[in-house]
C-alpha positions in Angstrom: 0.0 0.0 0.0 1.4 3.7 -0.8 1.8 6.5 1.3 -0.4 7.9 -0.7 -3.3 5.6 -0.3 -3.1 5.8 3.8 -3.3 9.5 3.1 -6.3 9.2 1.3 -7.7 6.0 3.3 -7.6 8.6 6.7 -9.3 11.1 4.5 -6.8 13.3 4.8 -7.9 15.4 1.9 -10.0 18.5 3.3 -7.0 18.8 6.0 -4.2 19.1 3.5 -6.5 21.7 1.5 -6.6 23.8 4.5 -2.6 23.5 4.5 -2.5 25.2 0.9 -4.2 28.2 2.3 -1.8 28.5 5.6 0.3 31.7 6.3 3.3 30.2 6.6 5.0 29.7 2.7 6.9 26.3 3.9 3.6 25.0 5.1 1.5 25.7 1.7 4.8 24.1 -0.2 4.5 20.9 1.8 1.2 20.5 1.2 1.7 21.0 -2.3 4.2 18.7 -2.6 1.7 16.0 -0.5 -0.7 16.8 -3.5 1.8 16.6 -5.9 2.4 13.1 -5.1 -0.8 11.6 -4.8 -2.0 13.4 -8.2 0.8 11.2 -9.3 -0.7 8.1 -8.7 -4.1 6.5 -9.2 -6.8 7.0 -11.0 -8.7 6.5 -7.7 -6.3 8.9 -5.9 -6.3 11.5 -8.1 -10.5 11.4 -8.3 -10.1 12.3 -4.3 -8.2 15.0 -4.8 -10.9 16.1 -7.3 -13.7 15.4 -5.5 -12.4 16.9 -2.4 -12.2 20.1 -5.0 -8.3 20.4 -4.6 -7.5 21.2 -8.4 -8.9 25.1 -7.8 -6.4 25.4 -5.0 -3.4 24.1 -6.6 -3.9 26.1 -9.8 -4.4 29.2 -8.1 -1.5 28.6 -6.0 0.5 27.0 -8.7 -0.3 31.1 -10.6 -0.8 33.3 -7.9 1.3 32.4 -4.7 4.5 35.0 -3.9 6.8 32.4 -2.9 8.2 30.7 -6.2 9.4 27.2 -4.5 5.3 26.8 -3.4 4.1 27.7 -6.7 6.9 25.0 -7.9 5.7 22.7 -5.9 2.2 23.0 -7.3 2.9 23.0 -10.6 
C-alpha cells in the first residue's frame, strides 16, 4: 500500500486543503508537494483529490502564490 493511499484511506484530503491556504510559505509548499504526489498516482487517488475540490487550489496557488518554491511545488 502507498503513502499515498493511507493519506487518502484517513481522508486526509480536506486537512491538507486547508494546508494550501496557511500563512506560513513552507507550510503551503508541503502540502503541495503532498498533493503533488498523490495526483501522481491513481486513477482513484487523483479522483479524491478532485472530488475533495483540490484542483482550484493548486492552480491558483500554482499562478498566484508569492513564494516561487510553493508555486513550484504545485505546478
Amino acid at each position: 500500500v502507498s503513502q499515498a493511499a493511507v493519506v487518502l484511506d484517513w481522508s486526509a484530503v480536506p486537512a491538507l486543503k486547508q494546508l494550501l491556504n496557511h500563512n506560513r510559505s513552507g507550510i503551503r509548499k508541503e502540502a503541495a508537494w503532498a498533493f503533488s504526489n498523490i495526483l501522481a498516482g491513481s486513477f482513484d487517488q487523483i479522483q479524491a483529490c478532485v472530488n475533495g475540490g483540490v484542483l482550484p487550489t493548486i492552480l491558483h496557488i500554482a499562478s498566484n502564490d508569492p513564494k516561487p518554491e510553493v508555486r513550484r511545488e504545485a505546478g
